[in-house]
N, C-alpha and C positions, 0 to 999 in steps of 0.2 A: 560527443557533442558537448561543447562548454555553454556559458552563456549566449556569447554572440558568434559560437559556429566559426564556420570558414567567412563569413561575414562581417567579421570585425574589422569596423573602418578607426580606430583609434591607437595611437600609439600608447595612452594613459585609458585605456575600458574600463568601465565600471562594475567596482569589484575584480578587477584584473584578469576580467574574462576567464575566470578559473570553475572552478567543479564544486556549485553548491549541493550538500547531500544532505538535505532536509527538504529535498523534494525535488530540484533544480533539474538535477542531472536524470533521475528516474524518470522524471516524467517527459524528458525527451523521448526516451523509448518505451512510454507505456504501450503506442498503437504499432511499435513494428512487428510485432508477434500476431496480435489481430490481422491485420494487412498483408500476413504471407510474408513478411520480409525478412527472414530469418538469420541471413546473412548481413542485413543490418546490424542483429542485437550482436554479433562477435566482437566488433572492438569495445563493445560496454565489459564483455564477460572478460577480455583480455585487458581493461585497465584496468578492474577488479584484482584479476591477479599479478600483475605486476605492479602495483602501489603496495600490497600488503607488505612485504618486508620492509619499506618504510615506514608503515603503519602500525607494525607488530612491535620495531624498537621503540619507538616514541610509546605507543601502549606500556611497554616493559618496566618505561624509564619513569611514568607517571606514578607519582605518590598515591593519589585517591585509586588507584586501583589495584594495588599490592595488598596484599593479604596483613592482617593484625602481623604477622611474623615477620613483616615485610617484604616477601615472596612475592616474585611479578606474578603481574597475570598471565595467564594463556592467552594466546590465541589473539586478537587485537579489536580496535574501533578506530574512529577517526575525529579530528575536529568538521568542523561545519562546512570550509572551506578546503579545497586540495587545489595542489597542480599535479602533471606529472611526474616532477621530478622528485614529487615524494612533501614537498610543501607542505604545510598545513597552518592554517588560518580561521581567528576568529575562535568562539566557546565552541568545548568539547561536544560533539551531537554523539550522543554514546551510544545510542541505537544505529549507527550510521551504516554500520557493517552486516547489520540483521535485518537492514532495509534492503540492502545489495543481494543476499541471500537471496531474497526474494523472487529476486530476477534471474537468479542463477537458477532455480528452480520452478521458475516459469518457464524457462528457457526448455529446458529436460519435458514440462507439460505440454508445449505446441508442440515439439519434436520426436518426442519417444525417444531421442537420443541416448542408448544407455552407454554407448561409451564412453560419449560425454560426463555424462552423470557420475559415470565412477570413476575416471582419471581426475576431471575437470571440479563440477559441483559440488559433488558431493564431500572431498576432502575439505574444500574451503567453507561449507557450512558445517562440519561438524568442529570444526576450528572454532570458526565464530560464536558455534555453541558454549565449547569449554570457555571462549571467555564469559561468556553470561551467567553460567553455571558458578562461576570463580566472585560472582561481580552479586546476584539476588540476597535481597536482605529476608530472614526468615521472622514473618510479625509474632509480635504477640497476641495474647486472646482479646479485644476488640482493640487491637490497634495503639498498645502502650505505647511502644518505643517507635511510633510514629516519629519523622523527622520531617519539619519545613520550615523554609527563612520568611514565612509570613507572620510579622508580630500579631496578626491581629486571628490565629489560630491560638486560642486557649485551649486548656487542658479540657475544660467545658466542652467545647469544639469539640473536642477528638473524640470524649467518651460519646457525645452524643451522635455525631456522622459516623463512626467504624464500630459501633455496637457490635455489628455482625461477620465483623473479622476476627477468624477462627486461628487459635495458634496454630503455626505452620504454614498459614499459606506463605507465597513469595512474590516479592516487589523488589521493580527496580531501584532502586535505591537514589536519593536527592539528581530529580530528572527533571525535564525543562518541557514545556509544551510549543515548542516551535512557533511564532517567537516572540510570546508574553505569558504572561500571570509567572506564579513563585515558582522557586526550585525544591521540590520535596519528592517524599516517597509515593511511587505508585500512581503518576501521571498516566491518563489513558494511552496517551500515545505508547510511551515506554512500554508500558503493560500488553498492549494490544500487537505491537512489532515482536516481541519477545515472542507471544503465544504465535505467532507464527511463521515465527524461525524454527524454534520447539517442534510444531507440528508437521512441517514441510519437511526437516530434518529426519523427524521420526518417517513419513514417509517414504523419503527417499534410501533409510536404510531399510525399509520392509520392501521397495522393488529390487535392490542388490543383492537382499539377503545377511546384508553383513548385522556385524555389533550387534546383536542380538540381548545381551544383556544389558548394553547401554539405552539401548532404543527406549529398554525396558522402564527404564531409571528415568528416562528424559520425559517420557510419555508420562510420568506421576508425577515430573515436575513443573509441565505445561498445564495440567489440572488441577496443581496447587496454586499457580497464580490468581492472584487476585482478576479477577474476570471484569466485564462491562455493569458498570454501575449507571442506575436509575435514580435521577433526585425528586426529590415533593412534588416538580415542578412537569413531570411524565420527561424530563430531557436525560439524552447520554451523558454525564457529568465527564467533565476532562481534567477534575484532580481527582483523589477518592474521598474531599472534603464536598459538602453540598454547597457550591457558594456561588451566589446568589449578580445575576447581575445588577453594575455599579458597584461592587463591593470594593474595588478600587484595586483588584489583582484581574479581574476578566472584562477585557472586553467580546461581548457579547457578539460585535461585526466584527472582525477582526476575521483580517483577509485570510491568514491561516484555517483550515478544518484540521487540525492534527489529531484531534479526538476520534474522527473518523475514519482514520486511518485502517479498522477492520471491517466498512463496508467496502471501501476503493482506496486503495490497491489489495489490500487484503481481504480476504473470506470467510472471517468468523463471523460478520453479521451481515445475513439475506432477511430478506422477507419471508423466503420459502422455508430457511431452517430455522430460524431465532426470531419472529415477528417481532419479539414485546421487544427484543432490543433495536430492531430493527426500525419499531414505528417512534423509540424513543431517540436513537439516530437522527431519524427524518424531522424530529419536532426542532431539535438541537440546530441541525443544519438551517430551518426555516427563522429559525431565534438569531442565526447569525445573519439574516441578510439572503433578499431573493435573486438579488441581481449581480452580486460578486462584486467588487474592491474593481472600480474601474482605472484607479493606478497599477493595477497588480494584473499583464494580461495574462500568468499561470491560473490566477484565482477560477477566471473563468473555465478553464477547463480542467481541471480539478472537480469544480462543480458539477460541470455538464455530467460526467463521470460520474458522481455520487447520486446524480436523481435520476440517470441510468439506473444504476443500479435500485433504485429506492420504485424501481417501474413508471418514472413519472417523463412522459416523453415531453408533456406541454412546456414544465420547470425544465427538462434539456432544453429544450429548443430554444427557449429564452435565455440561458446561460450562452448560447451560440450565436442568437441574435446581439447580445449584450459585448462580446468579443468584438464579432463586426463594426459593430457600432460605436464604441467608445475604445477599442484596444489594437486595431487591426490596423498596419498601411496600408496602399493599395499595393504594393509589391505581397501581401498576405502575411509576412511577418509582423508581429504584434508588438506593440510597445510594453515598458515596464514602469514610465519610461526611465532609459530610455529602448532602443530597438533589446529584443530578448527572444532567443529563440527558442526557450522550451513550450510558451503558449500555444503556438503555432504548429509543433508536435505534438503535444499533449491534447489537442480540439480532434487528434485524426482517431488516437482511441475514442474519445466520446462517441462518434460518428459511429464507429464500430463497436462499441458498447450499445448503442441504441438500440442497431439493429441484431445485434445477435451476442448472448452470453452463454460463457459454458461453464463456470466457478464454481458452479452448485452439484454436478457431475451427472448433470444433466446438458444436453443443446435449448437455448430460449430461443427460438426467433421471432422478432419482431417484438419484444421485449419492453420497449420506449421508445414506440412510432407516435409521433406527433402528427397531429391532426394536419399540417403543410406536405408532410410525404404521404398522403393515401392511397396513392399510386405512386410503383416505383421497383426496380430491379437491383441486383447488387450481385456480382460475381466474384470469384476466389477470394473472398473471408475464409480465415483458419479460427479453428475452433479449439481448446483442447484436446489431445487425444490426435495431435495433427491428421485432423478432418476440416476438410475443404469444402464449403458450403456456398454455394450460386442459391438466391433464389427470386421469385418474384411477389409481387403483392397489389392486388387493387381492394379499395374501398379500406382500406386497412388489415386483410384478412389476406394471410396467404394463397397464393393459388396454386403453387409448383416449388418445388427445393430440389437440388443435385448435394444430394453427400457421396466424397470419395476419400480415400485410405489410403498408404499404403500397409496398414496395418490390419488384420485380421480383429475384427472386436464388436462388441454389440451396443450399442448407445439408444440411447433415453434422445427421444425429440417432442418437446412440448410446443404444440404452433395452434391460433386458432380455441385455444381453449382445451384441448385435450392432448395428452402425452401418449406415441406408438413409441415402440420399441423397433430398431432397425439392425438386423445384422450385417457387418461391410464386410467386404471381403477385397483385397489388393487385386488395385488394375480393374476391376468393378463399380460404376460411380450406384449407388440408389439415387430412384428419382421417385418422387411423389406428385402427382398432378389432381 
């Protein structure tokens, strides 16, 4: 799915109907995993691999990413913009390919798919690894050789915000926060996509079995990364400098959340595992603005998504309300404007983030029930661990759930305030009433 879909009424579209990957195109298929639709997410994972050998020469042929010896890089990224034909458009998004990973490895998550995994996913993220690997700048002890095109970072600046940068750790090197403030080292985004390309990688070589001593190697070097930073202010900071809004590099509303990026879509920060970054996340996101960028109908759901995840059903709701009401046609397609159809995809995960999470490697149900659903029913949601989940709820409080498999395995269900433990077994649904 591009921008405007099989929908596009223009012979001249905006932005040429092509495939933005700073969020664009991802979040068309954030909810078709949640929603059972599996055969949806295949032509994502199939234009994934057939653009890379476009993707991998143009990576080759780029100067800033050849090694001091001038040695291309491995393995590849992208610009911001693509078409199929291998196109590429607009500034470098150099995490582009680490975002895509993602999905390749969500995919393998709803599905148990291992054959996939190991013909499909797995080869092209350990790919996109080696270019990362080829591409991390190793710091010095609090952040000497710090680099960024903001004049107004002094050397003052630096000793004083990366004090606590240890030599060794690893940043990505002069990176962009999607799409404002400076271009420097160790943007949360950057930072936050990497750690879970790293991560997912490492795990998808511990279900195969394989590389074993790489895994090894990679897994020390996703814990060297410079991690989620807290500033003065209790917020997630989205450079590794603490800067301060109106500083005249951040806007503070600014439709993008790309800092966020490791609570939704990514999983390195819950509430359940990492509160303190978690509740400095939610301060970050509430500093940006409650109602979302009403030119912007992805902002919205984006959003709905993050305060899912942050357990806040009231702040979803109102990010859904706020869609309808300023970004919605009545055909349900949403403006940008102008018409855009990843909003309009991206509001079906929230909906199904509300009601049921499974990232934490545990089942949530009912998660970020807003006070308008207190009664109410929902059938075949997929869960990770492709478990299929029906369940019902009045007053807010579950009453009954159907978990079924076809996989043999035991899962964590947290509903109502207390977490059971459920064994499945294929062809056997559990029911709890």
């Amino acid at each position: 799915a591009n921008l405007q879909g099989l929908w596009n009424y223009s012979l001249i579209p905006p932005w040429d109907s092509d495939y933005h990957n700073n969020i664009n195109i991802q979040m068309c298929y954030w909810g078709v995993e949640p929603a059972n639709l599996p055969e949806c997410y295949e032509p994502l994972v199939r234009y994934i691999r057939e653009m890379a050998p476009a993707a991998r020469r143009i990576t080759r042929e780029t100067a800033e990413f050849k090694a001091a010896s001038g040695t291309p890089a491995p393995g590849w990224t992208s610009r911001t913009a693509q078409n199929i034909f291998g196109g590429q458009g607009f500034k470098w998004n150099k995490p582009a390919s680490a975002w895509y990973a993602l999905h390749l490895w969500e995919h393998y998550l709803f599905t148990l798919d291992r054959d996939y995994l190991k013909t499909t996913a797995y080869p092209m993220m350990k790919e996109i690894c080696q270019f990362w690997e080829s591409q991390l700048k190793v710091m010095n002890e609090g952040g000497s050789n710090f680099r960024t095109e903001d004049k107004k970072v002094t050397p003052e600046v630096v000793s004083r915000d990366l004090k606590d940068i240890r030599a060794g750790m690893l940043a990505a090197p002069m990176g962009w926060s999607p799409e404002h403030g400076p271009k420097e080292d160790g943007c949360a985004h950057d930072q936050q996509i990497v750690w879970e390309l790293f991560h997912d990688t490492v795990q998808a070589a511990e279900v195969l079995d394989v590389d074993r001593a790489w895994r090894k190697e990679l897994a020390a070097k996703r814990d060297l990364l410079v991690g989620p930073r807290v500033g003065e202010e209790g917020m997630l900071l989205e450079w590794m400098i603490d800067r301060k809004p109106g500083s005249g590099s951040w806007d503070p509303h600014h439709r993008h959340t790309s800092h966020l990026f490791a609570v939704y879509p990514g999983s390195q920060i819950s509430p359940a595992k990492t509160p303190e970054w978690a509740e400095a996340a939610r301060k970050s996101l509430l500093a940006r603005g409650t109602t979302g960028d009403s030119r912007r109908s992805w902002t919205w759901a984006w959003r709905t998504n993050l305060w899912a995840r942050f357990l806040d059903g009231r702040k979803a709701y109102e990010m859904i309300q706020g869609m309808i009401r300023y970004s919605m046609m009545d055909s349900l397609f949403t403006t940008h404007p102008p018409m855009q159809v990843d909003g309009t995809m991206g509001i079906v995960a929230g909906f199904a983030e509300m009601l049921l999470q499974s990232h934490t490697g545990r089942l949530h149900l009912l998660p970020a029930l807003p006070g308008a659903w207190k009664d109410g029913s929902v059938r075949g949601l997929k869960a990770r661990g492709n478990i299929s989940v029906d369940m019902a709820w009045k007053d807010g409080r579950v009453t009954q759930f159907s978990l079924s498999s076809p996989a043999a395995q035991s899962v964590k269900v947290f509903f109502n305030g207390e977490e059971k433990t459920y064994a499945l077994t294929p062809g056997v649904a559990v029911k709890e009433r």
